[in-house]
FIDREN-204033 format. One record per residue: residue number from 1; residue in one letter; x, y, z of N, C-alpha, C in turn. Coordinates in pm, whole numbers, plus 50000, padded with zeros to 5 digits. Atoms other than C-alpha are relative to their C-alpha. Layout:
FIDREN-204033
NUM	A	X	Y	Z	X	Y	Z	X	Y	Z
...
END
This chain:
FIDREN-204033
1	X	50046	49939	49879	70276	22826	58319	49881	50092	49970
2	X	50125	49927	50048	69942	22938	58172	49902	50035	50161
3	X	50121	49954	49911	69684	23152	58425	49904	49918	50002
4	X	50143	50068	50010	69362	23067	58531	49879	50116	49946
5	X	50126	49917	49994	69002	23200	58397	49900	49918	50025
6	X	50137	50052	49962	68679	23151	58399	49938	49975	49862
7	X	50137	50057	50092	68390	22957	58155	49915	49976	50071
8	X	50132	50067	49992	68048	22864	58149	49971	49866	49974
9	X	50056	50151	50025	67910	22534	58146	49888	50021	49896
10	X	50165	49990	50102	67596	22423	57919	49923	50055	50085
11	X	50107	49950	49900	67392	22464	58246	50012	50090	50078
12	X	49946	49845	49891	67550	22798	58379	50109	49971	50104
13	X	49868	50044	49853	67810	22661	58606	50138	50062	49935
14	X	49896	49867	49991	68107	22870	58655	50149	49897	50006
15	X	49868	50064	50010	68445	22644	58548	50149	50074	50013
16	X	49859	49928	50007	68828	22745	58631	50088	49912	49899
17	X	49932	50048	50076	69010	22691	58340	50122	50071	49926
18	X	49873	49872	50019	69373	22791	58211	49982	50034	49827
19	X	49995	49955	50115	69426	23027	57977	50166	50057	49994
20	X	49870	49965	50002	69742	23144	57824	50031	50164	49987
21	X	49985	49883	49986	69878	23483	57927	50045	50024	49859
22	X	49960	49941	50147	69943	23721	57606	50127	50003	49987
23	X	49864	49987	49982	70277	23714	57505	50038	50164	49967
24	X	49908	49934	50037	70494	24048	57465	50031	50002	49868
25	X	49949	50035	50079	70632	24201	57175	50098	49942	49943
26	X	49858	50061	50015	70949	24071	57211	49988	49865	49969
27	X	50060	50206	50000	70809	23700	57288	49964	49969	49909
28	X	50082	50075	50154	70598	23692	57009	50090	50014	49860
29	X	49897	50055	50049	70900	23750	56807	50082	49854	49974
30	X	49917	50097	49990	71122	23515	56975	49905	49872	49963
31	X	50093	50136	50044	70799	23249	56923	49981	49972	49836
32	X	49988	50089	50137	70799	23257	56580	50127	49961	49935
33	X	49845	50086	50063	71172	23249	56512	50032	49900	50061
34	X	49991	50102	49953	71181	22998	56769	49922	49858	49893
35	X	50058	50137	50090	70927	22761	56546	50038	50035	49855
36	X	49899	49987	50113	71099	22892	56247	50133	49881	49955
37	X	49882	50107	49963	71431	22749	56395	49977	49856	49984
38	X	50004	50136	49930	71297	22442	56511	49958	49880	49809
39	X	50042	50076	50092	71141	22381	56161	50104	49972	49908
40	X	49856	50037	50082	71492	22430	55973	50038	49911	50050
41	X	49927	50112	49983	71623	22211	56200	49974	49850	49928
42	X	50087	50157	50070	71386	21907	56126	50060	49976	49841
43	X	49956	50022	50128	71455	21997	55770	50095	49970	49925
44	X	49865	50021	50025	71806	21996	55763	50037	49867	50025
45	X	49977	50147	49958	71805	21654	55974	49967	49926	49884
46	X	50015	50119	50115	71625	21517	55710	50052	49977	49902
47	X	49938	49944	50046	71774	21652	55469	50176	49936	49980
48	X	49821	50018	49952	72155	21589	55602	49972	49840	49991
49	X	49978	50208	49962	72032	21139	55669	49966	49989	49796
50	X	50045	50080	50172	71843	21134	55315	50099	50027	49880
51	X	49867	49985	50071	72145	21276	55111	50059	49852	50016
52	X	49919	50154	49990	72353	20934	55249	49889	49872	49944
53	X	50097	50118	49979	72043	20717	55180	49959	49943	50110
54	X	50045	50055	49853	71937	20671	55558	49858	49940	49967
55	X	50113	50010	49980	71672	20433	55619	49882	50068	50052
56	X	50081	49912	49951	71335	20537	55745	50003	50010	50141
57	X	49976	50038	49884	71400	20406	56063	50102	50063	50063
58	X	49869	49892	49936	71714	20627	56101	49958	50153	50011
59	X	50078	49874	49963	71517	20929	56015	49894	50014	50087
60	X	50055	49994	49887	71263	20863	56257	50088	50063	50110
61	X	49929	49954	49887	71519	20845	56532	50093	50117	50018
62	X	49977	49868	50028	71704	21131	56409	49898	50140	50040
63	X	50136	49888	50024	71356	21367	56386	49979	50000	50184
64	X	50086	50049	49924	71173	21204	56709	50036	50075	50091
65	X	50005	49936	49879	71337	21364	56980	49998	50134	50024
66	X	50042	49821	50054	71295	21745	56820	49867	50003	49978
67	X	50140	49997	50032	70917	21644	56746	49963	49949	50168
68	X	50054	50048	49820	70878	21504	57152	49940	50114	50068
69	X	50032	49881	49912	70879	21865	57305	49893	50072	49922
70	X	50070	49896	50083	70705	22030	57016	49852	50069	50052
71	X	50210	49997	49946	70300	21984	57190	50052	50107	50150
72	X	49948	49881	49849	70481	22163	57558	50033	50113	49965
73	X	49969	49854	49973	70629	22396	57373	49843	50043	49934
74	X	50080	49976	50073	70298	22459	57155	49877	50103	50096
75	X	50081	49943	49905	70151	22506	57472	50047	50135	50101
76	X	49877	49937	49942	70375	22741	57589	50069	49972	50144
77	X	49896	50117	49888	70552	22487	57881	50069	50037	49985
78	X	49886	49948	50001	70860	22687	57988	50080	49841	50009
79	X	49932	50080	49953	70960	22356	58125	50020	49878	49830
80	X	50050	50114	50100	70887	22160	57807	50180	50097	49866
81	X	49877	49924	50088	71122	22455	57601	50166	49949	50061
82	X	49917	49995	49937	71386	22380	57881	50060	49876	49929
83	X	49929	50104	49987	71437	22044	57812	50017	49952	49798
84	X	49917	49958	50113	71441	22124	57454	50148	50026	49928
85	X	49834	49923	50034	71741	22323	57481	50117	49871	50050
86	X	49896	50048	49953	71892	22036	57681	49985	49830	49881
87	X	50010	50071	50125	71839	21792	57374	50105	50036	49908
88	X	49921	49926	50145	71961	22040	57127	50153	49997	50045
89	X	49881	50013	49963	72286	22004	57332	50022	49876	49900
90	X	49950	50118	50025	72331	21632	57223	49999	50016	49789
91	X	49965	49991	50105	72278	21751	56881	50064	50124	49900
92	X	49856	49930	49971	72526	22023	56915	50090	49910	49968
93	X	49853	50123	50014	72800	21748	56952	49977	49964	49853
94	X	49993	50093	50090	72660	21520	56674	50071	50139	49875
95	X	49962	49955	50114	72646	21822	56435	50155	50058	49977
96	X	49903	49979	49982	73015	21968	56549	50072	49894	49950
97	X	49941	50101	50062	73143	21621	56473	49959	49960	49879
98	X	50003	49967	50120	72983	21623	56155	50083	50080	49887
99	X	49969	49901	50109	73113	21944	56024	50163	50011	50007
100	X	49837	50025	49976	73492	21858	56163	50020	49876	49892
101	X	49991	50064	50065	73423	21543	55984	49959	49982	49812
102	X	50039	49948	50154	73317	21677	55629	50059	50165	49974
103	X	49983	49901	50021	73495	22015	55612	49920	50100	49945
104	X	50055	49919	50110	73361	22116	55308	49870	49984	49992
105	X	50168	50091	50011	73000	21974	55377	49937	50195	50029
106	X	50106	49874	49977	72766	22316	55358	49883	49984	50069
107	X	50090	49996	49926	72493	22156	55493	50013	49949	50191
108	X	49891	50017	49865	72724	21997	55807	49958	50172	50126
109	X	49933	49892	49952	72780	22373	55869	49841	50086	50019
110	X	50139	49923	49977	72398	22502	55818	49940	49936	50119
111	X	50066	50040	49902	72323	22237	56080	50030	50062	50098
112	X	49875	49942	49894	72567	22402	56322	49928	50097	50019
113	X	50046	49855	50025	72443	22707	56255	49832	50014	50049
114	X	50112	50091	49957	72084	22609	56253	49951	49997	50182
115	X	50002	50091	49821	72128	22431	56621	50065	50128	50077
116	X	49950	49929	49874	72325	22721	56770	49862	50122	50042
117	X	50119	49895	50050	72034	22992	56626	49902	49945	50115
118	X	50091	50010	49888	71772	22811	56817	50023	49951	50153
119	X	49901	50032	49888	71973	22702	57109	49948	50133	50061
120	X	50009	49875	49913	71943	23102	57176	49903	50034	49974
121	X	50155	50000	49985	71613	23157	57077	49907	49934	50111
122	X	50088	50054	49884	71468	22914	57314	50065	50071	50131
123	X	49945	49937	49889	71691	23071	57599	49910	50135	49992
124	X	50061	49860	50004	71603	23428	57503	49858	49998	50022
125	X	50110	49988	50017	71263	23302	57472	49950	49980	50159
126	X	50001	50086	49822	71271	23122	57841	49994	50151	50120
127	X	49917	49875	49938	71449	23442	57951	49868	50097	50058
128	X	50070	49896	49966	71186	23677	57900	49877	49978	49997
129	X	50135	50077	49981	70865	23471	57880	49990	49983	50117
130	X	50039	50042	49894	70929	23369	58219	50007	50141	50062
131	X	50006	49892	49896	70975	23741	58338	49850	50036	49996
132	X	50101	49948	50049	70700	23812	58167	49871	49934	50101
133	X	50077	50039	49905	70482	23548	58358	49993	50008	50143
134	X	49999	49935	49811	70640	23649	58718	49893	50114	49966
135	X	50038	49918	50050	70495	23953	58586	49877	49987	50059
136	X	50167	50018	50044	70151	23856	58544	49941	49930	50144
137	X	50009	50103	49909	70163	23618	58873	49993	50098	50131
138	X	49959	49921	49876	70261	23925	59116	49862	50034	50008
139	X	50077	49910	49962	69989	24058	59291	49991	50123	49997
140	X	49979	49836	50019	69876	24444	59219	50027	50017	50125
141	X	49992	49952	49891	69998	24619	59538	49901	50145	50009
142	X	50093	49908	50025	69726	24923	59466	49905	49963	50010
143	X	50095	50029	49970	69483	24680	59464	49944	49991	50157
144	X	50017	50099	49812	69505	24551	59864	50008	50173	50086
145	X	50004	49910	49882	69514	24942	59977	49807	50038	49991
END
């Protein structure tokens, strides 16, 4: 939900183009532990298939749908983070049934762990990024007297 500004053209012409509001200190926190998170995850996925000997073709499909959102969220797309989180659900389950199914597996249990970590990062991040942009979206009321 990036603002709008203004550029120049080559020939002086006056373009509306978006720019992205500043984030908060809080945000800019939650944004890097958020791509922190997101990067353990990947790592662990890979990580957790190439231990068994997974083809490449399994790690693709494993990876692919944590690398889909990555450019929305990059951009900062609340909506793009959203549907993130509703991904990381489906690999919630897988990893829960993993770590029931390997007890003793440590990395089972880092995935878990891992997936819940950014699960609330992207929320927290959603949370207050989007107040942050009501924020920015309200009209001054000081200005219009």
């Amino acid at each position: 939900m990036p603002g709008f500004g203004y550029t120049r053209g080559d020939a002086g012409e006056v373009f509306e183009c978006p720019v992205m509001m500043p984030r908060g200190r809080v945000t800019a926190r939650l944004w890097v532990l958020l791509w922190l998170a997101w990067l353990a995850l990947v790592l662990q996925q890979v990580a957790f298939e190439v231990r068994f000997g997974a083809p490449l073709q399994l790690l693709v499909i494993q990876v692919l749908p944590l690398v889909v959102f990555m450019p929305g969220v990059a951009r900062d797309n609340l909506r793009s983070i959203i549907w993130l989180t509703f991904v990381l659900l489906g690999y919630f389950v897988w990893a829960v049934l993993a770590a029931f199914a390997r007890p003793g597996d440590g990395l089972a249990l880092a995935g878990l762990a891992v997936l819940s970590t950014l699960f609330m990062l992207c929320a927290l991040y959603i949370r207050y990024r989007g107040r942050e942009l009501k924020l920015e979206m309200k009209p001054d009321v000081s200005e219009d007297m």
